[in-house]
N, C-alpha and C positions, 0 to 999 in steps of 0.2 A: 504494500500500500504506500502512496506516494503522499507528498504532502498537498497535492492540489486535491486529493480525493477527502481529507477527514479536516475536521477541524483542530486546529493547533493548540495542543495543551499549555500552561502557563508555564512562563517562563522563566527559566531556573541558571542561576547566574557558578553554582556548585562544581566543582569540579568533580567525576567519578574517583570515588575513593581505590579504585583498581588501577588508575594510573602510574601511581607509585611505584608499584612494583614491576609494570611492565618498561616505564625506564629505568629504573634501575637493572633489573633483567637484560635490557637492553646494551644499555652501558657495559655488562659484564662479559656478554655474546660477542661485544662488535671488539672489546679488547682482544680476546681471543684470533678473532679472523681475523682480524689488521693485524696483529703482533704476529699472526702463524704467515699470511698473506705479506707482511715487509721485510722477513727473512728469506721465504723460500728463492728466490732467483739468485741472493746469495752464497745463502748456500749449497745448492745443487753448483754455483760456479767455483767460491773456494775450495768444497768439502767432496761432491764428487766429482769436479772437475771438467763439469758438460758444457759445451761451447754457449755462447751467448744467445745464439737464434733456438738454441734446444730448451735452456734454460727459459727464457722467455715463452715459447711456446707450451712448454710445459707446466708452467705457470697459468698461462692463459687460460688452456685445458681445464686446469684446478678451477678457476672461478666458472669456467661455464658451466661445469657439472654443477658444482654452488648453484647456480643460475637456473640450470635445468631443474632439479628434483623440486623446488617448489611447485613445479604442476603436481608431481606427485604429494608433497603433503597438504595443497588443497586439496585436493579430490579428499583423500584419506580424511581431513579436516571435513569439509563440507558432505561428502557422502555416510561414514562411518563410524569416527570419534568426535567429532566436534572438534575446537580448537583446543581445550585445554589440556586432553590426554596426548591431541595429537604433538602437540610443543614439547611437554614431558619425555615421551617413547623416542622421541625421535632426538632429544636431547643427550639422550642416554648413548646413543652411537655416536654423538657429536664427541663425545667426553672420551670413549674407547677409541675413536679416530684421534683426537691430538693427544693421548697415551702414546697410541702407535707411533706418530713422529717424534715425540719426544724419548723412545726405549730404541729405535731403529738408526741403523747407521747404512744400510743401503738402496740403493735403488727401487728392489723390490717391496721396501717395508716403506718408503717413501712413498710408492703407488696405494702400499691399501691405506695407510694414513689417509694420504688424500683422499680416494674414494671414501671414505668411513666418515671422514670431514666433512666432507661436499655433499655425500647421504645426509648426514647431521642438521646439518647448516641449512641446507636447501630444503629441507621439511619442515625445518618453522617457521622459514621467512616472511610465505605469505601471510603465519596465521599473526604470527606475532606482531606485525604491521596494519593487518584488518581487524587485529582485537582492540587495540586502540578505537577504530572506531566503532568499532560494536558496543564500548560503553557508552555509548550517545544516545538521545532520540531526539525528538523533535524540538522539544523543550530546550536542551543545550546543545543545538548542533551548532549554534555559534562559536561555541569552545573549540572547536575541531581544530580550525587552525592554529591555535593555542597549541593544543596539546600533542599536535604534530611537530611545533616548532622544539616543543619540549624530547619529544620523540626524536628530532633529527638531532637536534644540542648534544642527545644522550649518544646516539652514536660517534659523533664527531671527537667526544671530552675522551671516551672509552678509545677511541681508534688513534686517537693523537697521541696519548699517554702510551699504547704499547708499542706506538712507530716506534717512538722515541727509543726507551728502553729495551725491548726487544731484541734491534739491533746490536745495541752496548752485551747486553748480557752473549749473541751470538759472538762477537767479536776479543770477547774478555776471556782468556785460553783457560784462568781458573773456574770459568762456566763454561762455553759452548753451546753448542746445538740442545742438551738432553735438559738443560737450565730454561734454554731460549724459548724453547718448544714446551717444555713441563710448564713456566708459567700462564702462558696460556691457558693449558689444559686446567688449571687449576681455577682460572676465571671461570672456564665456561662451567664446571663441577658448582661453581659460585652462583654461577646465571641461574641453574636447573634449580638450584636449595632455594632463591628467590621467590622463581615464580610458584611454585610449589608451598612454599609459605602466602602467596596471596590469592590462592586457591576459593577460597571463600569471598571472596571481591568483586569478583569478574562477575559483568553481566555474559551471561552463555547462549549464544545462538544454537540447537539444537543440530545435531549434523540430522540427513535425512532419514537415515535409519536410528531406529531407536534400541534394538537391537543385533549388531552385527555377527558376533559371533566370532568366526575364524574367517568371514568373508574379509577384512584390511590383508589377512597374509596372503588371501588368492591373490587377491587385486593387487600387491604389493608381486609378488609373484612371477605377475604376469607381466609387471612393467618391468621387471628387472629381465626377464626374456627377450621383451624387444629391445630392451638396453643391450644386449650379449649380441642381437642379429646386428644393431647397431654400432658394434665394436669390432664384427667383423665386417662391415663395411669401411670402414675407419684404415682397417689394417690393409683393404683394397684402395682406397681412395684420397679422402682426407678429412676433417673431422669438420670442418663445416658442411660439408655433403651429407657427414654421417649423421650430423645434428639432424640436420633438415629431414632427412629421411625418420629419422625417429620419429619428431612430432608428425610427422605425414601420418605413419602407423598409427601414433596415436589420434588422431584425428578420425581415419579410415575405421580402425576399431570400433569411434565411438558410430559413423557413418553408419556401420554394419547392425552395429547392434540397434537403430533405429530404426535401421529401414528392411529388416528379416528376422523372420520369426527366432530367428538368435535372442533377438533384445526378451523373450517372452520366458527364455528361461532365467533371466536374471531375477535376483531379489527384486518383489513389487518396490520397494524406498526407491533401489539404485535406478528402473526403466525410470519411475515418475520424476529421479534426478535429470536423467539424460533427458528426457524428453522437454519439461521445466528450462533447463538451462540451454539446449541446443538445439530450441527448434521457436520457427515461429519472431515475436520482436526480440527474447534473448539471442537468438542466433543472430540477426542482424547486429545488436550491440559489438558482442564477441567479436563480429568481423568488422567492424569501425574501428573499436579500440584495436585490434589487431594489425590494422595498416598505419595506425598511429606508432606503435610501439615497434614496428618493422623499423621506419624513420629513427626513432631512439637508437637504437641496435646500434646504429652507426658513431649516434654521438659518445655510446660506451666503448665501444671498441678503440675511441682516440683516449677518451678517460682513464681509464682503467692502465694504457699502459705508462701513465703518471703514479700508477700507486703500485710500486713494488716492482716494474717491469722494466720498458726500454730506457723511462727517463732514470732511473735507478741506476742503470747497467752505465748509460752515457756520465753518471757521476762520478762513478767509479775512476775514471779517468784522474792521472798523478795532474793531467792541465788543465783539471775543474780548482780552482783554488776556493778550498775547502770553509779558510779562515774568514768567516764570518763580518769579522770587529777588528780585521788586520791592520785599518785606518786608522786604527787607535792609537796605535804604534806606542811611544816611551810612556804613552797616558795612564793606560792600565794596560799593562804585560801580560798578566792572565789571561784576559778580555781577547788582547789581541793573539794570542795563540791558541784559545779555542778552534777547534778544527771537529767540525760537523761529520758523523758518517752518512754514506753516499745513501744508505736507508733511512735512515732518519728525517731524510730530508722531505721525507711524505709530509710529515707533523703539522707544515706549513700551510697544506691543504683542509685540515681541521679547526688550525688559526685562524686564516680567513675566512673560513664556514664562520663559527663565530663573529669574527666582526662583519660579516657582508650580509649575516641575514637580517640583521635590526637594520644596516643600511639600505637594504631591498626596498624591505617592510614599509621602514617610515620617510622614507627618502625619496630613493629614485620610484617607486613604483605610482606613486601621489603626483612627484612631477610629470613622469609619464602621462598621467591620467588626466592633467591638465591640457594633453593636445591630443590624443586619441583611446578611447579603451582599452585598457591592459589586459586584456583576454588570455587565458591560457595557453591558447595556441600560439598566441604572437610571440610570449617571454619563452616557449617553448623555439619558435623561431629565429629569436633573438639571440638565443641562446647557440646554435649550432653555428652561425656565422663567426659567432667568439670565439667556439672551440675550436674552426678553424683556423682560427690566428694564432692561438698559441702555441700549435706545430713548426710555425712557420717560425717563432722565436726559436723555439730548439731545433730547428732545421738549420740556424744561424748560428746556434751557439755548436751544433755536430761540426761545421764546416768548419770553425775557428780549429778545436780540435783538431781535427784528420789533416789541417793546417801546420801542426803542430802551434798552434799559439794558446796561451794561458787563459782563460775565459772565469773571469768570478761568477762565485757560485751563485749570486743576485740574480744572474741574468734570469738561470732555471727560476728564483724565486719571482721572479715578475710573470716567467710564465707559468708559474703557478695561481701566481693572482688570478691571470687572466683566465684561464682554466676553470678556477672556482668561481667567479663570475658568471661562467657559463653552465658550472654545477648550480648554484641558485637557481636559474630561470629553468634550467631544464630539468634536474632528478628531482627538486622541490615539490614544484609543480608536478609533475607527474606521479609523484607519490603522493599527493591530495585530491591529483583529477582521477587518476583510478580508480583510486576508493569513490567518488563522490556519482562519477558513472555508470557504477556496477549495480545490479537491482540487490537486493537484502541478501537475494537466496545464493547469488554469484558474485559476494564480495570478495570471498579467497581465491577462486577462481580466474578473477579478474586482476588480482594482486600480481598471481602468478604468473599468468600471462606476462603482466607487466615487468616482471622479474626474467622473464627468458626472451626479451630484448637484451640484458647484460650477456646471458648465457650465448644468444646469436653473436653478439658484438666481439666477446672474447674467441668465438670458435672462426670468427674472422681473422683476430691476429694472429690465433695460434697459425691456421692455415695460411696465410701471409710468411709465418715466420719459418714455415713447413717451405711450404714454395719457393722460397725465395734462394733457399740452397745449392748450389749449384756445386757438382763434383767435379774434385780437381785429381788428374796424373801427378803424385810425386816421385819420384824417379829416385831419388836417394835424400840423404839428410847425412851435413857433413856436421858434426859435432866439435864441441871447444868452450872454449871463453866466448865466441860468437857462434851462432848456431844459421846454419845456411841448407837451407832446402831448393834442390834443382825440380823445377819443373818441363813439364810437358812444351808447355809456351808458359811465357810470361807477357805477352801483348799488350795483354789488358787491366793490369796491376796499376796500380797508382798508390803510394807513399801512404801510411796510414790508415791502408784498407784491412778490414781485420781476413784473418785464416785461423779454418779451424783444425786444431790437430786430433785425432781421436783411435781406438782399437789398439791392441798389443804390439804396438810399433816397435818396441826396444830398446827406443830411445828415452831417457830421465834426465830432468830436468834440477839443478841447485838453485833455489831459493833462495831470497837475501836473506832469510835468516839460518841458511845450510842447510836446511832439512832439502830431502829428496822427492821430487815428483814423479808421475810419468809424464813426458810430454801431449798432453791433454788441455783439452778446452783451446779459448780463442785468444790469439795473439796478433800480431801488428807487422803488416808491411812494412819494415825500416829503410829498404834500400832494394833495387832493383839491380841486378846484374843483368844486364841483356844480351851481354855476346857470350856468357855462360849458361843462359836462362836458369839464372838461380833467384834464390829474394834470400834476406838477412831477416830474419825474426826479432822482432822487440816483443820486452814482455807488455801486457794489456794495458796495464795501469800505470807503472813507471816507465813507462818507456824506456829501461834499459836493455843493455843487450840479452838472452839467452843464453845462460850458461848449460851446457850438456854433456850426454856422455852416453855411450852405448854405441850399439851398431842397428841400425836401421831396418824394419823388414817391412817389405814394400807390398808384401802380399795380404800383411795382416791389418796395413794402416787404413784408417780413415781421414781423408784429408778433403775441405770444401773451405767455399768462399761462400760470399754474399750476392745475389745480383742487385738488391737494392742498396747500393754504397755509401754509408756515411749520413751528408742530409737527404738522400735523395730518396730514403727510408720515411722521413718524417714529411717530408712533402708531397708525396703518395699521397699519404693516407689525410691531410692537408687538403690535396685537390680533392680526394673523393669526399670528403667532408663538404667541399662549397662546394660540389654537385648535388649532395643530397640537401643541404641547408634550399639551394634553390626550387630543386622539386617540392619540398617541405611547403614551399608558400602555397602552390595551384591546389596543392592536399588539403593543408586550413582552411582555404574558400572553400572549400565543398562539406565541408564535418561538420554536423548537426550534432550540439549537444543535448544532452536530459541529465541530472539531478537524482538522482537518489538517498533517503536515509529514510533509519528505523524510526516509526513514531511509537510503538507500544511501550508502556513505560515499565 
């Protein structure tokens, strides 16, 4: 029931006594995934040594699955348990997933972590963001925005705090990884004892079944089946294919069971769900908000690799100067020798959450409003054209870089700013348009949705970061105090282009601090020989020479490059950004909104 249909109960200025705990809860969730999320690219590069386009990719991965499974704990939410068991059950894997990365030190304990994570994570996301407003009705729906702002604050305080530290404790040898990773796991153990204590609070929307029984583990079951067909498509293709083909399944599943006497054997709750939400004006909904949230996709996929990813990796760099407050110089010495880690530098993106949303709020959006309607669509608009600008900063500051020239670390933080900027008008808003679009029965549903445009956006870079690989002939690898790798051709090299070394080559690598490596992960074009066709290897981040040793084996190496080089990586995805920001305008003319919230009190 709509509010143009009944008349408007009195109005109530209170805030739901359940809020409390779902920010705090919140806060304790988002420390977790940011702190476990602005480690991992690191350490998959110091720890197991995977070149930069794997690490990154495989990172990306991590968030879409995140991204993905909220379709599954809607459904499980809206058809089954309702939201408050389902946040619980599904918490519980969140807790045994970051255990896993925190007791694990390879590859393979790396994958189920993540998996068990991204299960975890991605089954409460919708609920826990649609339970928010389900303490509403009609009486305080004015609160909403309030209490989302209090909702976003809480992820940003929680996500800034474990950038920050996170990375210290990965980098600090008397911690590491099993410190880095265990505190996390120990927020989220904190999140679940929360919300679980505010159990009696929560207004409870009713999932459609009132008694399910063992039907969540069919239906959980079955989605993890097409998840497996889906992974071997993956291992044929690439994982934004594989994405896509998933939800096609799921989509086609529900298709079938609507439209053939399939749908007859399902539980009476689960047909009158399917039918309820995907047929008729909910169907129409689903497929508006859906080409809306396609348009998003885009704008996560340049986001996202700001927190934890490529801008991360490009800090890394020994000619990002690190120092802060260097200007300070004989003023305050401490001050001026502060030196930021290259993960840490997310933190800055929660700072400016912070101060840019009261500036939105009571600032620009009022001035705005003074010369034309500040509509949803347009700040969502407004917003993609920003995101493309700030690519285009560290498209300039990669070039200085691969230049070899020194580049303060300010630069990234302006393009930070302006990044966040575009997080306001864009993820804001559409974490309030979603909710406020969806009808009562398809609020989680429509959360989710709205949550696997990140999952689409991430299975973009990773596949970007997949593609872009290109296999190189190394012919031998002359080892020493400089380390020189002959290739096939060297044509197309240019000076501070990265190569990646990888497989039981033979060749080990000395550390400036002595320890030994194998020669792995991604290193630096220093010099080009052309009438040898050789290149000189620098290390990534110091740019010094390569010290080595061993004998080379050429059968067992894995050796690539990049085809997108340096800025020409961050400009890409730049132009595709103002292709989609333009199409993004003819899309807002045509999108008809409607309104929804609960009025029963």
């Amino acid at each position: 029931m709509t509010s143009a249909t009944a008349a408007a109960p009195a109005r109530s200025d209170k805030m739901p006594s359940g809020i409390p705990f779902i920010v705090v809860n919140e806060f304790a969730e988002r420390f977790c995934f940011y702190g476990v999320n602005a480690i991992l690219v690191q350490y998959m590069i110091q720890f197991l040594h995977f070149g930069d386009a794997k690490a990154q990719g495989w990172q990306a991965m991590f968030k879409s699955a995140a991204y993905l499974f909220p379709l599954l704990g809607a459904m499980v939410s809206d058809i089954f348990l309702a939201k408050f068991r389902t946040i619980i059950y599904f918490s519980i894997v969140y807790v045994i997933g970051c255990t896993t990365l925190a007791l694990g030190s390879t590859p393979t304990m790396l994958i189920v972590g993540m998996f068990l994570m991204a299960f975890g994570t991605g089954g409460i996301k919708p609920c826990v963001s649609t339970n928010v407003g389900d303490q509403f009705t009609s009486a305080n729906q004015h609160l909403i925005e309030r209490a989302f702002s209090y909702f976003y604050l809480s992820i940003n305080l929680g996500s800034s705090i474990s950038i920050y530290f996170c990375p210290q404790l990965l980098s600090d040898p008397d911690f590491g990884p099993k410190v880095a990773f265990g505190m996390p796991a120990l927020m989220m153990a904190l999140a679940t004892l929360v919300f679980w204590l505010g159990r009696k609070r929560f207004a409870i929307v009713p999932a459609a079944m009132a008694n399910p029984g063992l039907a969540p583990l069919g239906f959980i079951a079955y989605f993890l089946v097409l998840l497996a067909i889906s992974a071997g498509i993956f291992l044929a293709t690439n994982f934004l294919f594989a994405l896509l083909m998933m939800l096609a399944m799921l989509a086609a599943s529900a298709a079938i069971c609507l439209k053939t006497p399939l749908g007859k054997a399902l539980p009476t709750e689960l047909q009158a769900w399917l039918v309820r939400s995907f047929t008729g004006e909910h169907l129409s909904i689903v497929m508006r908000l859906s080409f809306l949230f396609m348009f998003v996709a885009f704008f996560w996929a340049l986001w996202d690799q700001s927190n934890g990813n490529s801008w991360t990796v490009q800090a890394q760099s020994g000619l990002m100067d690190k120092h802060l407050f260097g200007f300070l110089g004989g003023m305050f010495p401490a001050l001026a020798n502060y030196e930021m880690l290259p993960a840490q530098l997310q933190v800055v993106n929660g700072l400016y959450i912070i101060v840019m949303i009261p500036i939105f709020t009571f600032g620009i959006y009022p001035l705005l409003g003074k010369f034309f309607a500040v509509t949803p669509l347009r700040k969502i608009g407004m917003g993609f054209f920003i995101t493309a600008s700030s690519f285009v900063v560290v498209a300039w500051i990669e070039q200085r870089i691969q230049s070899g020239h020194v580049v303060s670390l300010w630069w990234q933080i302006s393009a930070y700013g302006v990044l966040t900027a575009a997080e306001v008008l864009v993820s804001i808003t559409c974490l309030e348009y979603a909710y406020k679009q969806a009808p009562p029965v398809m609020k989680s549903t429509i959360m989710s949705l709205f949550l696997v445009s990140t999952s689409l956006g991430n299975a973009l870079t990773a596949t970007v970061n997949a593609l872009m690989v290109e296999p190189l002939q190394a012919l031998s690898v002359e080892t020493g105090a400089q380390t020189w790798a002959t290739m096939a051709k060297v044509d197309d090299f240019v000076t501070g282009q990265k190569i990646d070394f990888g497989g039981d080559n033979g060749v080990k690598v000395t550390e400036i601090d002595g320890t030994v490596a194998p020669l792995a992960g991604t290193f630096l074009v220093g010099e080009i020989d052309t009438a040898g066709k050789r290149i000189r290897l620098l290390d990534k981040v110091e740019r010094r020479d390569v010290v080595s040793s061993g004998d080379f084996v050429v059968d067992k190496a894995d050796v690539s490059t990049y085809a997108l080089v340096g800025p020409v990586y961050f400009l890409f995805f730049a132009g595709l950004m103002g292709a989609i920001s333009v199409l993004f305008i003819f899309f807002a003319i045509s999108f008809k909104e409607r309104t929804f919230v609960r009025e029963d009190v």
